[in-house]
N, C-alpha and C positions, 0 to 999 in steps of 0.2 A: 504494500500500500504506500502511496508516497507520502514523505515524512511533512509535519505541519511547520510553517515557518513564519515569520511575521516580518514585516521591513521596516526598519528604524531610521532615522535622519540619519547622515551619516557625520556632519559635523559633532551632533551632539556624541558618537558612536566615541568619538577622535578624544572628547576632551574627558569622558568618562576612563578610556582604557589609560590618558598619560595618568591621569587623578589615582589612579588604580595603581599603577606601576611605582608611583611615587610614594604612595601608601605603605609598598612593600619595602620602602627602603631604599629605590634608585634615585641617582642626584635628578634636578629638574630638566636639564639635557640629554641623559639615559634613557629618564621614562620619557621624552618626545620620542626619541631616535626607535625607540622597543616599541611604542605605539600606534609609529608614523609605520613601520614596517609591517605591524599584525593588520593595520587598515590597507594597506597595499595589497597583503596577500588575501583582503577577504573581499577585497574588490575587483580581484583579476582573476581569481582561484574559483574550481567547484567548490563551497562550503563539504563538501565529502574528504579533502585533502588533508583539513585539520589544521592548515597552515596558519589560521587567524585570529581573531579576537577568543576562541575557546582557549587560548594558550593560559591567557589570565590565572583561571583557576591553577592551570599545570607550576605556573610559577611563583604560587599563594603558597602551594606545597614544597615544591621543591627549595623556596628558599624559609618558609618556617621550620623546613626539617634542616636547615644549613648544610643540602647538596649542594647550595649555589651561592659564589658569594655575589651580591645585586652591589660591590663597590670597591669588587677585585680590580688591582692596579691593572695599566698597558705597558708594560712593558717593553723594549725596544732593545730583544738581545744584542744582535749584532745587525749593523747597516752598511751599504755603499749608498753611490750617488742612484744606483734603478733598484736596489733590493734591502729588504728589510726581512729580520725574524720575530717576530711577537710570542711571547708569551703572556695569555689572556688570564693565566691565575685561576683558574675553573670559574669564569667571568659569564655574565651575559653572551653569549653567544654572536648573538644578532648585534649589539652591542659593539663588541669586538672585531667583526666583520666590518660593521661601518667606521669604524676608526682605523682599520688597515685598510679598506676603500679609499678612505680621506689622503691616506699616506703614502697613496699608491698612484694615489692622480695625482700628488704636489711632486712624485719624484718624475711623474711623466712628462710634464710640464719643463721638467729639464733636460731629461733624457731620451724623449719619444717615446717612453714607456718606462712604467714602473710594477714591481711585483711585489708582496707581502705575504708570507707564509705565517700564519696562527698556527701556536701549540697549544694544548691543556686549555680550549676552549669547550664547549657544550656547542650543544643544539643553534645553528643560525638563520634557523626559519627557512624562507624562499630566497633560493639563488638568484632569483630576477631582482629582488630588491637590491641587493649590492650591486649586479653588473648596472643595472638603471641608474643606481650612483652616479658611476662614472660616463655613462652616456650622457647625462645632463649636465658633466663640467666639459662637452665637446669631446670624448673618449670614447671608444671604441670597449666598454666593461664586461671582463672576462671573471667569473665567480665559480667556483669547483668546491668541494666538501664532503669528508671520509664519513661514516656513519656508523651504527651497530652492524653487526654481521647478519644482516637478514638475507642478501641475496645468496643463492646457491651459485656455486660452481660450474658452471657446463660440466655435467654427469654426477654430478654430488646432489643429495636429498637433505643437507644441510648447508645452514648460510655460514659464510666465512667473511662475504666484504658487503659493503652496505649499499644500499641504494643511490649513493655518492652521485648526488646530484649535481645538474652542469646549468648556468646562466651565460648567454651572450645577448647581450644588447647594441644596437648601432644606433646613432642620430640617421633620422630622414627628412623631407622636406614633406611628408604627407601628413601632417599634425599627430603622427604617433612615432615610438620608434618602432624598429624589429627586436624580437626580441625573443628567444629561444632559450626556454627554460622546460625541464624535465627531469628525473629522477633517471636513471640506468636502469630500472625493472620498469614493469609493463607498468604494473599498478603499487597502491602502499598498504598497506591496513585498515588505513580509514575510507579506504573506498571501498575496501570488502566490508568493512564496516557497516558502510554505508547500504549497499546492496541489499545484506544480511536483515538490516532496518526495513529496509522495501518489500523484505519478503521476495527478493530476484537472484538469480544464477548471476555468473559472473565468468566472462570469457575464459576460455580452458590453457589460453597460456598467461595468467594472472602470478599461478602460485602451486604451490604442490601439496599433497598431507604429508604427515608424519615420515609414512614409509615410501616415497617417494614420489607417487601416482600423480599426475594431471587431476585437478576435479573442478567442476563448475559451482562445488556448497560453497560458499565464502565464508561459513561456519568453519568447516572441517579447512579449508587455508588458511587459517587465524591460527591454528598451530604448528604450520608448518613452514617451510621458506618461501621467499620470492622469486620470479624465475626473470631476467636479463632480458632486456627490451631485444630482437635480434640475435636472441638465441646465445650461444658463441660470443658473438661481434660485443653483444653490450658486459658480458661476463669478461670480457679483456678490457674496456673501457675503464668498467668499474677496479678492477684490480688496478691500472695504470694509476688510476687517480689516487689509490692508496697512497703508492709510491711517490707522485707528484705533492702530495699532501703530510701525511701523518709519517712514511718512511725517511724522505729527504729530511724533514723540518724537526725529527726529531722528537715527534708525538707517538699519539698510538695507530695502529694500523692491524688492518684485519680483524681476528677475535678480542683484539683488546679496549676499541671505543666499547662504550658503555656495560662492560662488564661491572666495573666496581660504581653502584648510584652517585655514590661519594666528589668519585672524579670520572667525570666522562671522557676524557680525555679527545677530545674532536681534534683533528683540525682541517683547518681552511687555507685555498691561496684564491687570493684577489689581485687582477692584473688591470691595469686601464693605460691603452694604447694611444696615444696625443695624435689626433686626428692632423692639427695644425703642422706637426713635427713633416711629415708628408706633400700636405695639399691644403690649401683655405678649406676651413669647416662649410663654405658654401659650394665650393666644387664637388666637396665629398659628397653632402645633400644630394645634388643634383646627376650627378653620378648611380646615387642609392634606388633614388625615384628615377632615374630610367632602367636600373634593374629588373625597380617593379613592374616596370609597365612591360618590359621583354617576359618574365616570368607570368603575370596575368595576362597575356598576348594567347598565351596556347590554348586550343579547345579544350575543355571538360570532357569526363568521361559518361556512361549514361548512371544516371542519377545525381551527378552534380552539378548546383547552378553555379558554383563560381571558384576561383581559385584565391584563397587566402594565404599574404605572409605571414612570418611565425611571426606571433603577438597582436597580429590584427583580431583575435576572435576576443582577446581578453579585454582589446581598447576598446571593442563597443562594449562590453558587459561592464567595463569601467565605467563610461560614458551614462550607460544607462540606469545602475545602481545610483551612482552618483544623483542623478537627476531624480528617479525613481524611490530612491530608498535603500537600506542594503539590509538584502533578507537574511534573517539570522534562522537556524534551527532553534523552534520553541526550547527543546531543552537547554540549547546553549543560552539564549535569551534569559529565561527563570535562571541559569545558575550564575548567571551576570549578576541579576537584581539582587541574586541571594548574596553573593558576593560583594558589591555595594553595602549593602545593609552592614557584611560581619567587617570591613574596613572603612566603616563610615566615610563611604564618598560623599560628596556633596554636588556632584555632577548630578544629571538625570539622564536619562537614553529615553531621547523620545521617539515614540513608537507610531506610526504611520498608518497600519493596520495588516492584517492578513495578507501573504505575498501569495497570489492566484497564477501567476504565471507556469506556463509549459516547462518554461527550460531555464536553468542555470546561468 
């Protein structure tokens, strides 16, 4: 059955979750940066992803149980003029992401490019919020990030490397950018989650059971691994990234992110490319937008009306949330309010009414 949801202002959405953050402890600039980034992803994102304002609760928890420190130092182990290594101190995640973002477009800005590796970071949300960092200082923003061991192996029935998600974003002249963000497995948990909720099956290259099998229950794939977008191809991706990430940089890699709740040990590299370094930021533009228009030039196949660049589906759901409202899952909604009430915000989230629409 499809799950019930309600749409809220989304300004009021913004200043509830920083009030919220700051409640738990982060300075006034953390909890914008943690906030500004859960309203990003729950405004480009299927609410099934998990990537958004439900975080809230997860980090009411995580840092009342002091898994998380919410005012762990940035550390800046070692630098050149294009590269940096951070250690984030078991830090805000997301957090820490945008502050080697930041550091990573000031070194590009001198070098034509700059890169930042995070150690002993946690959880950093959606990879597109970082790469769009840097697209919006004129950069070309490249975001990568190791994770628990859920994805399997090509031929293995248990996870070893994560889902290690990838963001690239580019400036264009068409009032949005490109922008290609995705996980290395097909799907996550909270879409089988999600499904499970609807009471619907779930494509059979999603996930596998226990003992190895393909299955369509998203019950019975909730205990067992994730299976590599392209088989093969995305099971090498996601290992290289380990090593791009958590092996070079001196974190954890493999079975060792979130083994111990304590310290998750993540990490992250964020790159941002200086468009200017190259070509005028307006040549590149027009350059981008005649790509598009070669790539949307070619026929459709039968069933499709149109061809879309990556991040064009999420700029209208932006556009239209935005304008519209942004529907929240009734549960997540109530455990907001509940939430509000136990950190006496003083924001309110105002609510708009029942969200009636078909699609996401």
């Amino acid at each position: 059955m499809p799950i019930s949801m309600t749409s809220v202002d989304r300004q009021s959405l913004s200043a509830f979750m920083t009030e919220g953050f700051e409640a738990l402890g982060l300075s006034a600039e953390d909890a914008r940066i943690f906030a500004d980034a859960l309203i990003f992803s729950e405004l480009r994102f299927h609410p099934g992803h998990g990537q958004g304002v439900r975080r809230l609760r997860r980090y009411q928890e995580r840092i009342s149980q002091k898994l998380v420190d919410p005012r762990a130092p940035f550390e800046v182990v070692k630098e050149s003029p294009a590269l940096a290594l951070v250690d984030a101190h078991n830090g805000i995640g997301t957090v820490a992401a945008a502050r080697a973002m930041k550091l990573a477009i000031e070194k590009s800005k001198t070098c034509g490019i700059g890169q930042v590796i995070v150690r002993n970071s946690t959880h950093y949300g959606s990879s597109a919020v970082h790469a769009c960092q840097a697209e919006e200082a004129g950069c070309i923003g490249i975001a990568y990030t190791n994770a628990g061991p859920e994805m399997a192996p090509w031929g293995a029935r248990e996870g070893a490397v994560g889902t290690n998600p990838w963001g690239i974003a580019a400036p264009t002249g068409l009032g949005f950018p490109v922008v290609m963000d995705f996980a290395l497995t097909t799907a996550g948990k909270g879409m089988m989650l999600w499904r499970s909720r609807e009471g619907r099956k779930m494509p059979l290259d999603w996930a596998l059971t226990p003992d190895g099998e393909v299955t369509d229950d998203p019950d019975a794939a909730m205990k067992g691994a994730l299976l590599a977008i392209g088989e093969y191809k995305g099971y090498g991706l996601a290992f290289m990234t380990d090593v791009l990430t958590g092996v070079i940089g001196g974190g954890g890699f493999g079975l060792t992110p979130y083994a111990d709740p304590a310290r998750l040990d993540v990490s992250h590299a964020l790159t941002a490319i200086d468009i200017e370094w190259f070509m005028p930021l307006g040549t590149f533009r027009a350059r981008m937008d005649e790509f598009a228009g070669m790539v949307k030039s070619r026929k459709t196949r039968p069933g499709f009306s149109e061809i879309l660049l990556p991040g064009e589906q999420e700029a209208r759901r932006v556009a239209r949330k935005s304008e519209q409202g942004v529907p929240l899952d009734d549960e997540v909604l109530a455990d907001l309010l509940a939430l509000g009430r136990e950190l006496g915000i003083s924001a309110a989230i105002d609510v708009l009414g029942p969200y009636r629409e078909d699609v996401l």
